[in-house]
mmCIF file of the N, C-alpha and C atoms, coordinates in Angstrom:
data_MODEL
# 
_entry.id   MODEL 
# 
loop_
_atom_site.group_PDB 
_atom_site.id 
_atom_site.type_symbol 
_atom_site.label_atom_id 
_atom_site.label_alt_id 
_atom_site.label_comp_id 
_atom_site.label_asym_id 
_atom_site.label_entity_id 
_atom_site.label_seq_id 
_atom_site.pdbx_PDB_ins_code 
_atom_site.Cartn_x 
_atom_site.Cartn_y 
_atom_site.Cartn_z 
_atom_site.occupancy 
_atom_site.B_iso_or_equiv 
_atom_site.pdbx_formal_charge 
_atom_site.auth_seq_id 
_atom_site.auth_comp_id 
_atom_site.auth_asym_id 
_atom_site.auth_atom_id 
_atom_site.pdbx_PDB_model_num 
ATOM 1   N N  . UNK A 1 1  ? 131.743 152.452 -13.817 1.00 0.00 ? 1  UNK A N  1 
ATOM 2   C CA . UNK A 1 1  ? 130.618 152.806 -12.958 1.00 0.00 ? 1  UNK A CA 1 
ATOM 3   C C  . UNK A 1 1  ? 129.524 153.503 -13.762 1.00 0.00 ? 1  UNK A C  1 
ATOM 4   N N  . UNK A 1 2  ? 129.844 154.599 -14.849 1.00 0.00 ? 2  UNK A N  1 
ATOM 5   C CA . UNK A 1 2  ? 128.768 154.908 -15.469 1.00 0.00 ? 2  UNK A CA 1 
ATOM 6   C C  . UNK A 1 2  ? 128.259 154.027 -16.270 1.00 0.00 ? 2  UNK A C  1 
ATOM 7   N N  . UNK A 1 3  ? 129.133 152.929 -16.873 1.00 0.00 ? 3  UNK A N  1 
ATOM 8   C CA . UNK A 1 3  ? 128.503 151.831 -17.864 1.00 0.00 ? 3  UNK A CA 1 
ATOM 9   C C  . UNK A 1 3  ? 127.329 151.433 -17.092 1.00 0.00 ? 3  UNK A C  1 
ATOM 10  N N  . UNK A 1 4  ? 127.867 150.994 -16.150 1.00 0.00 ? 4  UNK A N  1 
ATOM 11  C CA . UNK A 1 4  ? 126.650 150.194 -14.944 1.00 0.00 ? 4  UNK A CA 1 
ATOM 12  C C  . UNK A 1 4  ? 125.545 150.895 -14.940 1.00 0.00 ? 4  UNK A C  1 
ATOM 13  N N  . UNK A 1 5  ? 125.602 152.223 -14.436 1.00 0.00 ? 5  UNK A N  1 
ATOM 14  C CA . UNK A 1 5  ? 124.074 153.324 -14.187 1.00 0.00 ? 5  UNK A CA 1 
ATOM 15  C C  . UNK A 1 5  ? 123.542 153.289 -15.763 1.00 0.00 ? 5  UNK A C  1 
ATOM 16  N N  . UNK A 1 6  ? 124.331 153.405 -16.939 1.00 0.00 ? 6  UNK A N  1 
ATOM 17  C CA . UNK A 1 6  ? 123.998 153.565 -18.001 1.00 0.00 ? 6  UNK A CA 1 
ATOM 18  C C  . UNK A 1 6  ? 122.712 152.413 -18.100 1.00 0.00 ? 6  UNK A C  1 
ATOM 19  N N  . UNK A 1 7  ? 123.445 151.079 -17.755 1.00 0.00 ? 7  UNK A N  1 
ATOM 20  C CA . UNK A 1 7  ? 122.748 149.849 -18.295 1.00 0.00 ? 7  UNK A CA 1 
ATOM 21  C C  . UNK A 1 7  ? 121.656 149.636 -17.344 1.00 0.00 ? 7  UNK A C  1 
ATOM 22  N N  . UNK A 1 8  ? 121.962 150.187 -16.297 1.00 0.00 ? 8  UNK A N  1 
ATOM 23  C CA . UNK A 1 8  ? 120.860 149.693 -15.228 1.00 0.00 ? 8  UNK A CA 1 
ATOM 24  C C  . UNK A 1 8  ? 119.617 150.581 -16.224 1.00 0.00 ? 8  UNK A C  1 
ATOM 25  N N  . UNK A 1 9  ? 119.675 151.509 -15.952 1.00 0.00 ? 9  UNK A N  1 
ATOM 26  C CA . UNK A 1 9  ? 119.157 152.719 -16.499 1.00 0.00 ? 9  UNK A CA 1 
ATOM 27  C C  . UNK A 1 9  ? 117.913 152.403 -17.955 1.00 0.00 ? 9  UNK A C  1 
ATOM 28  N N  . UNK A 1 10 ? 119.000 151.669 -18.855 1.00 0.00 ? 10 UNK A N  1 
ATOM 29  C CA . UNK A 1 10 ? 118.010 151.169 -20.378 1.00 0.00 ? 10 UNK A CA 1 
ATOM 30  C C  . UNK A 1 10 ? 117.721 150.025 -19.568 1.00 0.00 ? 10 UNK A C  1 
ATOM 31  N N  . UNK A 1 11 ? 117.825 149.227 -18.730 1.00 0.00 ? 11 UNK A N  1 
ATOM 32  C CA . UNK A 1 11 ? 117.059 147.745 -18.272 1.00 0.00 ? 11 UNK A CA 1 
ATOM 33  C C  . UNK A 1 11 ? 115.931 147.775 -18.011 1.00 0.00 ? 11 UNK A C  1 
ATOM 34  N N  . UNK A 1 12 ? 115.452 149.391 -16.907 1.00 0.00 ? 12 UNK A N  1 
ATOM 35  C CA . UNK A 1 12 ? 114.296 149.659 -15.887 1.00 0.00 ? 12 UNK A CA 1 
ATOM 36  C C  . UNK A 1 12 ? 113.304 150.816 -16.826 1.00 0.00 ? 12 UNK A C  1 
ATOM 37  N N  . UNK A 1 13 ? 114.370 151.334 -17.936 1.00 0.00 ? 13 UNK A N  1 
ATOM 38  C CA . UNK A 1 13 ? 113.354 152.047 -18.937 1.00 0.00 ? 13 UNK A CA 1 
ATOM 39  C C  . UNK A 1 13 ? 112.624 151.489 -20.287 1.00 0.00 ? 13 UNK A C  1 
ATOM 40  N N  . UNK A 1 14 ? 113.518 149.967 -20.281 1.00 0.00 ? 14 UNK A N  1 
ATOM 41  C CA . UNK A 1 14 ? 112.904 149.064 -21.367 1.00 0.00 ? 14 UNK A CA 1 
ATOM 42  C C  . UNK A 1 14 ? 111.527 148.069 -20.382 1.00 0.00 ? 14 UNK A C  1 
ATOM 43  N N  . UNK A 1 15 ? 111.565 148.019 -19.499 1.00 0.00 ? 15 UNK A N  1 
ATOM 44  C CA . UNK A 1 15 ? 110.307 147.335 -18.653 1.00 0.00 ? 15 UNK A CA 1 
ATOM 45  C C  . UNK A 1 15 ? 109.579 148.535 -18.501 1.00 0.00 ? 15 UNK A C  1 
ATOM 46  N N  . UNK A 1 16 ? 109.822 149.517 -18.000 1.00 0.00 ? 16 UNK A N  1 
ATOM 47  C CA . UNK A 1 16 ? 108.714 150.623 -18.026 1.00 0.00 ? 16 UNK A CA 1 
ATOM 48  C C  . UNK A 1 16 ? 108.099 151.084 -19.100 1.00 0.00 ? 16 UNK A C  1 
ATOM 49  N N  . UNK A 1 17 ? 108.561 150.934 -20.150 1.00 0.00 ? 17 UNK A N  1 
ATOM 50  C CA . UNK A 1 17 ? 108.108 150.736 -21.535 1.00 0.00 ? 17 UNK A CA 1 
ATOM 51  C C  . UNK A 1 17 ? 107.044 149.666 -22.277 1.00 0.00 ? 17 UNK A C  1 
ATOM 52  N N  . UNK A 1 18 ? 107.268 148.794 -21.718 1.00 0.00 ? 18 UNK A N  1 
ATOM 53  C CA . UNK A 1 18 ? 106.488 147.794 -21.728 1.00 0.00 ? 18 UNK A CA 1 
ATOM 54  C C  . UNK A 1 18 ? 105.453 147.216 -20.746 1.00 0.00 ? 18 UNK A C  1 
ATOM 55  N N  . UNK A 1 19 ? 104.974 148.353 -20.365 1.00 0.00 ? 19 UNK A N  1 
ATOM 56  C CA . UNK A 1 19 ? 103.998 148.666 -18.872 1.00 0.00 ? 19 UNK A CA 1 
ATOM 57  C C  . UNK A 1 19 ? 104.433 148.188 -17.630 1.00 0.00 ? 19 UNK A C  1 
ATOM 58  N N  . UNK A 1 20 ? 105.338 147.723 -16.865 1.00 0.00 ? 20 UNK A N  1 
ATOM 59  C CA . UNK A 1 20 ? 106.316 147.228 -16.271 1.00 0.00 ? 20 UNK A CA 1 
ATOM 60  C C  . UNK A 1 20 ? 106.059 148.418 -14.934 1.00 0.00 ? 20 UNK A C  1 
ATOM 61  N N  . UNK A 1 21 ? 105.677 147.731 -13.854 1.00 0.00 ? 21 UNK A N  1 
ATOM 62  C CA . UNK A 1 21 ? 105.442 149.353 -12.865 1.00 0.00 ? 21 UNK A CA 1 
ATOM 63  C C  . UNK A 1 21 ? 106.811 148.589 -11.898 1.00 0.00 ? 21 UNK A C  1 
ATOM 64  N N  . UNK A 1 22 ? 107.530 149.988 -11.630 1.00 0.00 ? 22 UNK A N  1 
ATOM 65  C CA . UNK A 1 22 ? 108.652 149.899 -10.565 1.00 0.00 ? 22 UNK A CA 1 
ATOM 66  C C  . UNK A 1 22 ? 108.181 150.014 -9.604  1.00 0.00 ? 22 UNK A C  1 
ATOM 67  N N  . UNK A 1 23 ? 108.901 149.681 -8.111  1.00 0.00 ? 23 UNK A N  1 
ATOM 68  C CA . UNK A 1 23 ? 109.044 150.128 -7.060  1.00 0.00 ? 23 UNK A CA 1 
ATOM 69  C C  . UNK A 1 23 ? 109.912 150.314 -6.152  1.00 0.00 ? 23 UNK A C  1 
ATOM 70  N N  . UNK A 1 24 ? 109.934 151.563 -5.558  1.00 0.00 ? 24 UNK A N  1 
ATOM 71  C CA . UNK A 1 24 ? 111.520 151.260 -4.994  1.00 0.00 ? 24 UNK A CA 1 
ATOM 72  C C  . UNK A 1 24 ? 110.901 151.755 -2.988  1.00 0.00 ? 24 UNK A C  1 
ATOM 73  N N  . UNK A 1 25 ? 111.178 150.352 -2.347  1.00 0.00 ? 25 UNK A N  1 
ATOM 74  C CA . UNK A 1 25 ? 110.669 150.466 -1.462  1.00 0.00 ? 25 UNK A CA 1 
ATOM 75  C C  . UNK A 1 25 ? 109.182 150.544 -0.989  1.00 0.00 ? 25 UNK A C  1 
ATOM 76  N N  . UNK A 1 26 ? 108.425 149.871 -1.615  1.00 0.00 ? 26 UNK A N  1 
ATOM 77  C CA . UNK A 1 26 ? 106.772 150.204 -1.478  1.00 0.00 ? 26 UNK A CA 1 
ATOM 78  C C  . UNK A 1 26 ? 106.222 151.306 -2.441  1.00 0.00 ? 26 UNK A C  1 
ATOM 79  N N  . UNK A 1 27 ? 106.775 152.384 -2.909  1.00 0.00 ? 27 UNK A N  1 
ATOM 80  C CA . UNK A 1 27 ? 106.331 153.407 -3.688  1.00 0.00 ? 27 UNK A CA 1 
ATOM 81  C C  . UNK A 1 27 ? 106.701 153.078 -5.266  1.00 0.00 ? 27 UNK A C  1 
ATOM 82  N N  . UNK A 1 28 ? 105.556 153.396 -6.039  1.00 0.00 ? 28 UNK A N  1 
ATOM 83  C CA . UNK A 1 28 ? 105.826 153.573 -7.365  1.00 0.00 ? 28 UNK A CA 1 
ATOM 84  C C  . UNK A 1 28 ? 106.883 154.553 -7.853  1.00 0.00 ? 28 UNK A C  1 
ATOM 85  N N  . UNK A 1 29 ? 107.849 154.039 -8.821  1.00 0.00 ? 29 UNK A N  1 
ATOM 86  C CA . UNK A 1 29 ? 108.804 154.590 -8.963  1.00 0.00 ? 29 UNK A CA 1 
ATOM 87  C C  . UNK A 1 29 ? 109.544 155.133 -10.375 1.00 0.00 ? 29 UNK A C  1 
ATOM 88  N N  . UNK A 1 30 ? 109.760 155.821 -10.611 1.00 0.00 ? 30 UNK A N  1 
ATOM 89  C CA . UNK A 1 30 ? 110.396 155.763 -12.262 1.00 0.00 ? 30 UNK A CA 1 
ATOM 90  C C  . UNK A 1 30 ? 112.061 155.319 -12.453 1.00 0.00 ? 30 UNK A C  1 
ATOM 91  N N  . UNK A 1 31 ? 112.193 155.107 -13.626 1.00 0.00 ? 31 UNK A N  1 
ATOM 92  C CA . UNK A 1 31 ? 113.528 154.350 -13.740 1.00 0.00 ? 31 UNK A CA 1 
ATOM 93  C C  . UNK A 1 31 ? 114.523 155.211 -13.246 1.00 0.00 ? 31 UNK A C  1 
ATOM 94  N N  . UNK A 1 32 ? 114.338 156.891 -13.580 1.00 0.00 ? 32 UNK A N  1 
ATOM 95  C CA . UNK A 1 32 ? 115.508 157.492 -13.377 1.00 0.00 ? 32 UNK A CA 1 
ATOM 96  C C  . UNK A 1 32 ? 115.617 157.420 -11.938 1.00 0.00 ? 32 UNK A C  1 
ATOM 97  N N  . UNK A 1 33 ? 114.546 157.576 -11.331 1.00 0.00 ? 33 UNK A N  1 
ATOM 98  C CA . UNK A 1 33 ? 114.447 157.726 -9.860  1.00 0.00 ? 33 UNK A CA 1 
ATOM 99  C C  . UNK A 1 33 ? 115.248 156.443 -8.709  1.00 0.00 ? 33 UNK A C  1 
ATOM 100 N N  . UNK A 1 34 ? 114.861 155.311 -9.509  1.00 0.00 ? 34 UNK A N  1 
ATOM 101 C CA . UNK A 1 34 ? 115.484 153.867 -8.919  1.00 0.00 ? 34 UNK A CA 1 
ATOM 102 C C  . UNK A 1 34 ? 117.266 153.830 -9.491  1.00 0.00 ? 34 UNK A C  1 
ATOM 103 N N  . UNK A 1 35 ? 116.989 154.491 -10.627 1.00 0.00 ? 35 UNK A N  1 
ATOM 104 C CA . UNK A 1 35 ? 118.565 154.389 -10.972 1.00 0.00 ? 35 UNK A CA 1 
ATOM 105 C C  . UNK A 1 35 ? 119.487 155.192 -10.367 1.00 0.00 ? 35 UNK A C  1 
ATOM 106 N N  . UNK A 1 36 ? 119.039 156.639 -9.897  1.00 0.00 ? 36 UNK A N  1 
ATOM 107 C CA . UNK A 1 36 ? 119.354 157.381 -9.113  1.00 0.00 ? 36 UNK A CA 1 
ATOM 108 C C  . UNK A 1 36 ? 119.865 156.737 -7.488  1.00 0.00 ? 36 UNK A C  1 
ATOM 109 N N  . UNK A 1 37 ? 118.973 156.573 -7.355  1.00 0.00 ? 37 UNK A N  1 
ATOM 110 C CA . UNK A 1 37 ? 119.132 155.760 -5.639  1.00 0.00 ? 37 UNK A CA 1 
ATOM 111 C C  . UNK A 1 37 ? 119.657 154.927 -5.579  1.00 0.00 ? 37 UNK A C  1 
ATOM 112 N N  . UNK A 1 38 ? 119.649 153.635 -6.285  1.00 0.00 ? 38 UNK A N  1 
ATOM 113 C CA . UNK A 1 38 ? 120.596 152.386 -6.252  1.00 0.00 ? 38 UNK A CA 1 
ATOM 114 C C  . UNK A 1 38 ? 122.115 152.837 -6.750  1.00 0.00 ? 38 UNK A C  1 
ATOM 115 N N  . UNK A 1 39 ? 122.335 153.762 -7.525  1.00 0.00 ? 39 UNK A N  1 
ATOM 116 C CA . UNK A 1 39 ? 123.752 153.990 -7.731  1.00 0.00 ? 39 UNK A CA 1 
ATOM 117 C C  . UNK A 1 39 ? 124.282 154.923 -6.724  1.00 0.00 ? 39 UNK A C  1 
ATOM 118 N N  . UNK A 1 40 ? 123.515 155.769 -5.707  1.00 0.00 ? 40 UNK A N  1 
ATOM 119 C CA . UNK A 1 40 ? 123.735 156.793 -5.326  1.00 0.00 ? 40 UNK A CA 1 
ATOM 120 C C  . UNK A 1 40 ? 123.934 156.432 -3.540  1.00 0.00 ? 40 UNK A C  1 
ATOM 121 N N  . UNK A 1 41 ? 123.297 155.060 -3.280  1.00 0.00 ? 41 UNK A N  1 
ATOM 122 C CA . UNK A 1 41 ? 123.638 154.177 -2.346  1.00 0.00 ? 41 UNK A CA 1 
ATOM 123 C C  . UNK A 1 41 ? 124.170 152.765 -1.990  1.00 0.00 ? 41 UNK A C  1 
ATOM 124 N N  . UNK A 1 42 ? 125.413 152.782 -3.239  1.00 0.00 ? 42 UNK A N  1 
ATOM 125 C CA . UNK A 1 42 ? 126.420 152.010 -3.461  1.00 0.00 ? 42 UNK A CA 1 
ATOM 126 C C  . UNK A 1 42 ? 126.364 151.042 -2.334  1.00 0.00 ? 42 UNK A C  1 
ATOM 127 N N  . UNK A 1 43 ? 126.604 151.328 -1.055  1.00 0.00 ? 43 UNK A N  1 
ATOM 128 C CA . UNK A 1 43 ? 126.892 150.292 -0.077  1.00 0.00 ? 43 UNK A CA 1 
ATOM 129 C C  . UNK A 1 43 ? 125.659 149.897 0.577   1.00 0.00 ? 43 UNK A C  1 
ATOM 130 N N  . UNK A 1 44 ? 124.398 150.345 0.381   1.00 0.00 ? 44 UNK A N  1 
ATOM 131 C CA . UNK A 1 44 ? 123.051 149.321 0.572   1.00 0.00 ? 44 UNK A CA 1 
ATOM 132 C C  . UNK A 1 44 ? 123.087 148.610 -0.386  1.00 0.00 ? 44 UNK A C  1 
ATOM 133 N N  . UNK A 1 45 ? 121.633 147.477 0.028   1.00 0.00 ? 45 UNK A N  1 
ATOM 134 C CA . UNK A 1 45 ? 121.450 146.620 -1.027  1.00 0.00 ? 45 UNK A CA 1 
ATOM 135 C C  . UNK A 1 45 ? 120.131 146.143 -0.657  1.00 0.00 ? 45 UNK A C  1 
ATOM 136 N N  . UNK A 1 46 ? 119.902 146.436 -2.255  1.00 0.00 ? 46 UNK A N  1 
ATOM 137 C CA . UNK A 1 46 ? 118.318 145.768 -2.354  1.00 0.00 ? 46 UNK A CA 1 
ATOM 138 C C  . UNK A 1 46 ? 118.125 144.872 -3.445  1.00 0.00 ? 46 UNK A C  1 
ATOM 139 N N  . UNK A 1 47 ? 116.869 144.166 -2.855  1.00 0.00 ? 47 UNK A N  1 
ATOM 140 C CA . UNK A 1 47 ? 116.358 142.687 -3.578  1.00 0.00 ? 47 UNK A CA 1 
ATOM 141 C C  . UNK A 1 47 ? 115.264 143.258 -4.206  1.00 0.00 ? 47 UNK A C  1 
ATOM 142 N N  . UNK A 1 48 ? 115.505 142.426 -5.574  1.00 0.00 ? 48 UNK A N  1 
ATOM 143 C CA . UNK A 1 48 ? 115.129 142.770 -6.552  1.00 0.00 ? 48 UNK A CA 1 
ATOM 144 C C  . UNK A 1 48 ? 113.933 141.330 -6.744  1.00 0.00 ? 48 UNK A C  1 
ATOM 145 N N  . UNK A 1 49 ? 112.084 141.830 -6.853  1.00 0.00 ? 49 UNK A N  1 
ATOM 146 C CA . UNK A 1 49 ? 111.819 141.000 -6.387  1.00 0.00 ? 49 UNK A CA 1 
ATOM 147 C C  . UNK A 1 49 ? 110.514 141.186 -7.556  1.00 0.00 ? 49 UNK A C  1 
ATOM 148 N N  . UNK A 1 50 ? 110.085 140.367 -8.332  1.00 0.00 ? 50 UNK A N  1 
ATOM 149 C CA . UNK A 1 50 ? 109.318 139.852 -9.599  1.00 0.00 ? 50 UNK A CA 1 
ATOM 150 C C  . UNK A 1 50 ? 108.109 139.477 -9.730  1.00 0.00 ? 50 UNK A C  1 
ATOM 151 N N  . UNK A 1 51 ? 107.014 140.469 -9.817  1.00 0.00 ? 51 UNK A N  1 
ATOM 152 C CA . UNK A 1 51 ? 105.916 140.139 -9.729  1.00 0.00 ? 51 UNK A CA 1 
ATOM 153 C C  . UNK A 1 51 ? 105.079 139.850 -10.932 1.00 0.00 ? 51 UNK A C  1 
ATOM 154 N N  . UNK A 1 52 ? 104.566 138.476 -10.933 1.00 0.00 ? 52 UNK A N  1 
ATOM 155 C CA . UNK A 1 52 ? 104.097 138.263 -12.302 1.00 0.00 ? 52 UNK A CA 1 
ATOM 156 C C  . UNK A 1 52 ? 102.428 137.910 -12.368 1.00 0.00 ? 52 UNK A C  1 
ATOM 157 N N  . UNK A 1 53 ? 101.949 138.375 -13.099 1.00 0.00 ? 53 UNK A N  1 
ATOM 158 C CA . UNK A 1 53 ? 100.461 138.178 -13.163 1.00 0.00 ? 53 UNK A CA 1 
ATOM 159 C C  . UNK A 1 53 ? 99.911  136.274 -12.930 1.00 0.00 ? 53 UNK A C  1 
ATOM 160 N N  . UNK A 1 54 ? 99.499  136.197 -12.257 1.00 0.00 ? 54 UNK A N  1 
ATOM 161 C CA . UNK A 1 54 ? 99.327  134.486 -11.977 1.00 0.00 ? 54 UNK A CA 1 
ATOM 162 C C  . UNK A 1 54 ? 98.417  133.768 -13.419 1.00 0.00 ? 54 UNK A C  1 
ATOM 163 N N  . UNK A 1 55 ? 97.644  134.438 -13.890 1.00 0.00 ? 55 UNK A N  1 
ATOM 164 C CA . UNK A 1 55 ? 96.534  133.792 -14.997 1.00 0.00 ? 55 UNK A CA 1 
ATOM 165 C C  . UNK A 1 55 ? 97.363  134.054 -16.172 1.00 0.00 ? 55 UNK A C  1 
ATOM 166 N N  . UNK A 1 56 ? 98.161  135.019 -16.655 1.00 0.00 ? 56 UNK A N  1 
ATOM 167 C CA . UNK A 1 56 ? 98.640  135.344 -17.709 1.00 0.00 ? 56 UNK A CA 1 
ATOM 168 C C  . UNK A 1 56 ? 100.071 134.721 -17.492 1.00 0.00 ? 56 UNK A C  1 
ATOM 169 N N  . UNK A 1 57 ? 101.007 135.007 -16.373 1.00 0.00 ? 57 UNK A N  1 
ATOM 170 C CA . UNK A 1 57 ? 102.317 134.615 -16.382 1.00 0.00 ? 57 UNK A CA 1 
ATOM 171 C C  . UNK A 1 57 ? 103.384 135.266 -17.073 1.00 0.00 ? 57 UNK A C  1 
ATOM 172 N N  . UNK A 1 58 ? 102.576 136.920 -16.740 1.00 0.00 ? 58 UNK A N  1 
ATOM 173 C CA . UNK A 1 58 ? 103.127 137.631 -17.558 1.00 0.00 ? 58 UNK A CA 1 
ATOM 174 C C  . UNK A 1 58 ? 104.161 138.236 -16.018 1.00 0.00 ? 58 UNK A C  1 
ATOM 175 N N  . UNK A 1 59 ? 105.378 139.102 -16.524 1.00 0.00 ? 59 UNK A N  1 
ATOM 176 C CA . UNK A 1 59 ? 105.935 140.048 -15.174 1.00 0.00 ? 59 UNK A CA 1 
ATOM 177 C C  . UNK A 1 59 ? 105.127 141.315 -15.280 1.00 0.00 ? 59 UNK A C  1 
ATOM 178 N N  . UNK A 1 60 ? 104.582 142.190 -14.130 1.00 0.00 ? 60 UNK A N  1 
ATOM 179 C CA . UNK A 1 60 ? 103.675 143.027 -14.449 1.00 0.00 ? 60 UNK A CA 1 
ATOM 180 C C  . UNK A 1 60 ? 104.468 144.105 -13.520 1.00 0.00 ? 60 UNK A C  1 
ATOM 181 N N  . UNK A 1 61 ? 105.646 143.549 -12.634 1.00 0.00 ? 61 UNK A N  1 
ATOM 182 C CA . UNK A 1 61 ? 106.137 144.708 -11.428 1.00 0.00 ? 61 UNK A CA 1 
ATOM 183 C C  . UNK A 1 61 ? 107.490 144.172 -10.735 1.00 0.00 ? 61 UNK A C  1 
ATOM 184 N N  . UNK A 1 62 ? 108.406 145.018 -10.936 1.00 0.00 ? 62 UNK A N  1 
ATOM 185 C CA . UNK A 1 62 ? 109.712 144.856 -10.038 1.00 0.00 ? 62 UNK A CA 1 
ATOM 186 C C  . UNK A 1 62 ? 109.933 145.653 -9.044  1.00 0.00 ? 62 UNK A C  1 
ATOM 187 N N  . UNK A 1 63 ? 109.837 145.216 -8.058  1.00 0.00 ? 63 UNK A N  1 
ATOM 188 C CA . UNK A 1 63 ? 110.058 146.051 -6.672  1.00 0.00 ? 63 UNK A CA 1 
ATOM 189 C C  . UNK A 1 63 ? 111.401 145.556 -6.250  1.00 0.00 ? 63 UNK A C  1 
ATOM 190 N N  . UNK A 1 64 ? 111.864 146.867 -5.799  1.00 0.00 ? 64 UNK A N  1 
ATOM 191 C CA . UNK A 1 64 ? 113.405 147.271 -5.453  1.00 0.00 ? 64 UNK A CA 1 
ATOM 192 C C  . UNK A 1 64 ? 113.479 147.489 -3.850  1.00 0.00 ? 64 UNK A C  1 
ATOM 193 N N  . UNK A 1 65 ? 113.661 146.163 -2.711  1.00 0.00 ? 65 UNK A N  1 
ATOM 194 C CA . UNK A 1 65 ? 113.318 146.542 -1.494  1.00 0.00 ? 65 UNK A CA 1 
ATOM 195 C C  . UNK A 1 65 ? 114.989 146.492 -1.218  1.00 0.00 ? 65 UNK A C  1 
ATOM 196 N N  . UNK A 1 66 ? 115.094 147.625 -0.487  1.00 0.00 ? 66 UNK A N  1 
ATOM 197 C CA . UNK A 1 66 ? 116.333 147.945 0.075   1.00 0.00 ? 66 UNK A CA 1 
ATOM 198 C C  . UNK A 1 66 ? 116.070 146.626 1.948   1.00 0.00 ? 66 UNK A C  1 
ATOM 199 N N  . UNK A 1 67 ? 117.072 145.818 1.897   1.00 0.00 ? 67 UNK A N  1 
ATOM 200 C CA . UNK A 1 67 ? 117.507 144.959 3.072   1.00 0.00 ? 67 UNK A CA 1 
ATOM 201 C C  . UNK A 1 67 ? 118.053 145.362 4.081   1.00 0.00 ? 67 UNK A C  1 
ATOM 202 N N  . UNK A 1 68 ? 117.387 145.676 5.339   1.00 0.00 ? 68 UNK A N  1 
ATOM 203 C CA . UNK A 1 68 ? 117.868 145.439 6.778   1.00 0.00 ? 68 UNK A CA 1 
ATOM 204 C C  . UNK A 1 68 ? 118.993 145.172 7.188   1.00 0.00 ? 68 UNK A C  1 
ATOM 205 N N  . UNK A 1 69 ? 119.885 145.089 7.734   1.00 0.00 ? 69 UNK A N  1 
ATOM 206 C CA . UNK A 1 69 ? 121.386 145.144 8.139   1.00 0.00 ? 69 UNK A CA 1 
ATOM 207 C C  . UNK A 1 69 ? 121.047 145.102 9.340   1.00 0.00 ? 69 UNK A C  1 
ATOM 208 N N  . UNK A 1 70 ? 121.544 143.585 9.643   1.00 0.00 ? 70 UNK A N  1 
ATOM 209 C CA . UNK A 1 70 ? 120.654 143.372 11.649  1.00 0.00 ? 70 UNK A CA 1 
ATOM 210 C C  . UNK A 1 70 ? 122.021 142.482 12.219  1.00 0.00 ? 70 UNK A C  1 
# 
């Protein structure tokens, strides 16, 4: 389980590094902050969703939307 937070952890701080803006739920977010919450709410789940600049085709934003349970 810590491997996991570990790796999540260098995944969301190597894109934030590379200007990469998070979000977790609509709000801008930092890695520790998303890594925090996604490990810390084990039995939600959120989609992990890839926003890429359309002219460049570059990824510019990963938003972390936690899913509805209906």
């Amino acid at each position: 389980m810590i491997e996991d937070r570990q790796q999540l952890y260098v995944e969301l701080q190597s894109l934030a590094d590379r200007g990469i803006v998070l979000f977790l739920d609509g709000y801008p977010s930092s890695p520790e902050y998303v890594t925090h919450t996604l490990c810390a709410q084990e039995e939600a789940c959120y989609m992990r969703d890839y926003v890429y600049d359309e002219k460049e085709g570059v990824l510019t934003e990963l938003h972390f939307d936690k899913l509805n349970e209906t």
